[in-house]
N, C-alpha and C positions, 0 to 999 in steps of 0.2 A: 504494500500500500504506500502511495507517495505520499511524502511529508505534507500539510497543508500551510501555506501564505497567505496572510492577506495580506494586502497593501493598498492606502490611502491616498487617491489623487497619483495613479499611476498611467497616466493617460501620455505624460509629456514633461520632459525635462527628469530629472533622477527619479521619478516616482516610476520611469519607462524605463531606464536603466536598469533597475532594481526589480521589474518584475521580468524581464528579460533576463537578465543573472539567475535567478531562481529558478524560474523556467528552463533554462541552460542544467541546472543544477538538478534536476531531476523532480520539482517541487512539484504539486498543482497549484498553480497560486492566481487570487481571486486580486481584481482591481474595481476599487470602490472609489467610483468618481463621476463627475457629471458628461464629460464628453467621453464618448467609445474610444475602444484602442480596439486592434488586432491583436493585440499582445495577452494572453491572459483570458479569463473567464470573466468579464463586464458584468457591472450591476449597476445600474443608474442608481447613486446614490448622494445625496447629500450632505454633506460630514459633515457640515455647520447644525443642521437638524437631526437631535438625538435619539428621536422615534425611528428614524429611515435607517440609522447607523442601526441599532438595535435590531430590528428588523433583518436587514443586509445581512449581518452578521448571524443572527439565531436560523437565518437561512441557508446559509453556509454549516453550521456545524450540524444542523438535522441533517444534511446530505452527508456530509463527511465525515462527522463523528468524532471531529477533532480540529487542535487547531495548534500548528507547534511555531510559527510564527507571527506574529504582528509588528508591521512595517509603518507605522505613525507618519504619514510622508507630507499629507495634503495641506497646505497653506497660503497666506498670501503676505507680499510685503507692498509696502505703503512708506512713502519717505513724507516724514512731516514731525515738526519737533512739538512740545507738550501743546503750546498755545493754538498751533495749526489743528489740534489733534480735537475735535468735537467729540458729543458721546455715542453717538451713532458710528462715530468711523472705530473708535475704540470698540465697541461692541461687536461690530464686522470684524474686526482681526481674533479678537478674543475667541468670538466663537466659531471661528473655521479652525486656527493656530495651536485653543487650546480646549475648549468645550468639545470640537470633534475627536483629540486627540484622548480624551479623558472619556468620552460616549465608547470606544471602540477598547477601550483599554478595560473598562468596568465590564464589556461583552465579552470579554474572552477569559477572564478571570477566572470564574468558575471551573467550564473545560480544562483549562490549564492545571488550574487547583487537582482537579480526578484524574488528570496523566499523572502528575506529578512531575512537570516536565512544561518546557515552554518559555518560548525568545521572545522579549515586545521590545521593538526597538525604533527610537524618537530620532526622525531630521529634523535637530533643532539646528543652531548657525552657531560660526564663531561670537555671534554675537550675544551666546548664554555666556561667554565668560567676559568680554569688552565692551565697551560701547561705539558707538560712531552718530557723526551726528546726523540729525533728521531721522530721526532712527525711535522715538518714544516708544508706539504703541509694541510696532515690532520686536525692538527688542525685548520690551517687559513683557511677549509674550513666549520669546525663547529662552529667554530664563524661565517662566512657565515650566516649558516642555524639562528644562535640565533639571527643575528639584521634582517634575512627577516620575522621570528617573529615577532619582534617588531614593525616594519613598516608597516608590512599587517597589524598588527591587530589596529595599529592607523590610515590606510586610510580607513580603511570597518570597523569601529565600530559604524558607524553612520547604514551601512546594516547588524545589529547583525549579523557579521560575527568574530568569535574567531580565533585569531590566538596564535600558542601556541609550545613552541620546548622544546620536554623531553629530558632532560637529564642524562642518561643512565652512570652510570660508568662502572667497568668490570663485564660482562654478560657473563656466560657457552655457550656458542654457537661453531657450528660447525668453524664459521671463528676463534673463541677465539683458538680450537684447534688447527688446522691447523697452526696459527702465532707460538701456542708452541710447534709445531713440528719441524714446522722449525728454532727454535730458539733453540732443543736440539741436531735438527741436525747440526748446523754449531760448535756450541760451544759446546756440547759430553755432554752437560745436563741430570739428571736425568728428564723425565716427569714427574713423580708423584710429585718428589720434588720442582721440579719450580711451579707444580700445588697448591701446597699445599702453596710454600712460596705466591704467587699470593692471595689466598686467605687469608693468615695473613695478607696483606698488606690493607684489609679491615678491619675498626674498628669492623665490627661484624662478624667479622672473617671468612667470606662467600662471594661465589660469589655471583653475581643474577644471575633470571632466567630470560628467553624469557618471561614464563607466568606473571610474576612479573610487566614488563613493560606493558604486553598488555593492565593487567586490568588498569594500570596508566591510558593507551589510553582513553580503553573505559570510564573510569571516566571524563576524562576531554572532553569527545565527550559527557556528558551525559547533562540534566538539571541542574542537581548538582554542575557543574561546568561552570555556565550562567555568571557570575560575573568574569570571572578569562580570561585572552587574555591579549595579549602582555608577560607573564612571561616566566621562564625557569625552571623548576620543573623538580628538580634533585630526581635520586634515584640512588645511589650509594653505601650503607651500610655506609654512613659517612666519603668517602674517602676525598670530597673536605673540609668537616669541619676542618679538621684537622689544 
């Protein structure tokens, strides 16, 4: 019987990455998001709404009867510091970032609890450990994701349950572009050269990739990584060292 995955908001950018990897790895693994993939077993679902998560989810383990990992993936970023930040747009980061992340994590609990066995693992950003600015809501919701790490993996580590949030600095993905399109549209930016300063801005002089994080995933979903729950395992090319 193959291992079961799910993963949140795997439609595009690491959330594809990572059900690809899995996939690759022998999983069956489920993608809960709002736009279709090929990739994966699709479920129109909503992660910000904790009824549809629930649902998705209790739909998944009646079929399969199991669930040996959860891939916390789905989110959004928003650049705006506290005063730009009204309560409506705080509420929309909150609950896709961390209300989804926390609806899908109380779903699989259980299961896990009666394996006695079970990975749930958070892309939360370099920015659970830093700050940067225009950054409010977002960041305060990846620190979110870093202590429900912490927490899960101290109440269920008595049911080998691992909990565990990558931390992610700047990754090439389609939302990566999009943010610097609109950032050379308002300011008359060169793209390539914002592209390229972005990338010096890493000590190893690159960005990362989507596939770069997935294999993180699958490592820390693997046996290889039995010993390691509760941490925040960055892959950044060195930007928080600094």
């Amino acid at each position: 019987m193959n291992k079961v995955c799910i993963v949140t908001g795997g439609s595009s950018g690491i959330g594809y990455a990572i059900v690809g990897k899995f996939i690759a790895a022998g999983y069956r693994v489920f993608n809960l998001d709002l736009h279709a993939s090929p990739l994966g077993e699709f479920i129109d679902c909503d992660i910000a709404n904790v009824d549809q998560v629930r649902l998705a989810i209790s739909e998944i383990i009646n079929t399969c009867s199991r669930v040996d990992v959860l891939i916390s993936n789905a989110g959004i970023h928003v650049s705006a510091n506290i005063e730009a930040t009204d309560e409506s747009l705080l509420d929309k980061v909150f609950a896709i970032n961390v209300k989804g992340a926390y609806a899908c994590t109380q779903s699989v609990l259980a299961t896990m609890q009666q394996q006695n066995s079970g990975c749930i693992i958070y892309i939360a950003s370099d920015q659970a450990i830093i700050a940067k600015t225009n950054s409010f809501a977002y960041n305060l919701s990846k620190h979110a994701l870093a202590s429900m790490a912490k927490t899960t993996a101290l109440d269920y580590a008595k049911f080998n349950i691992r909990a565990n949030a990558i931390c992610p600095g700047t990754i090439e993905t389609a939302l990566y572009h999009q943010a610097i399109d609109k950032y050379c549209a308002s300011s008359g930016a060169n793209k390539q050269q914002v592209h390229q300063q972005e990338a010096l801005l890493q000590p190893l002089g690159r960005l990362g990739q989507p596939e770069e994080v997935a294999e993180y995933a699958l490592f820390l979903a693997s046996d290889k990584a039995s010993f390691i729950t509760g941490s925040l395992p960055v892959i950044d090319g060195g930007y928080t060292a600094q």
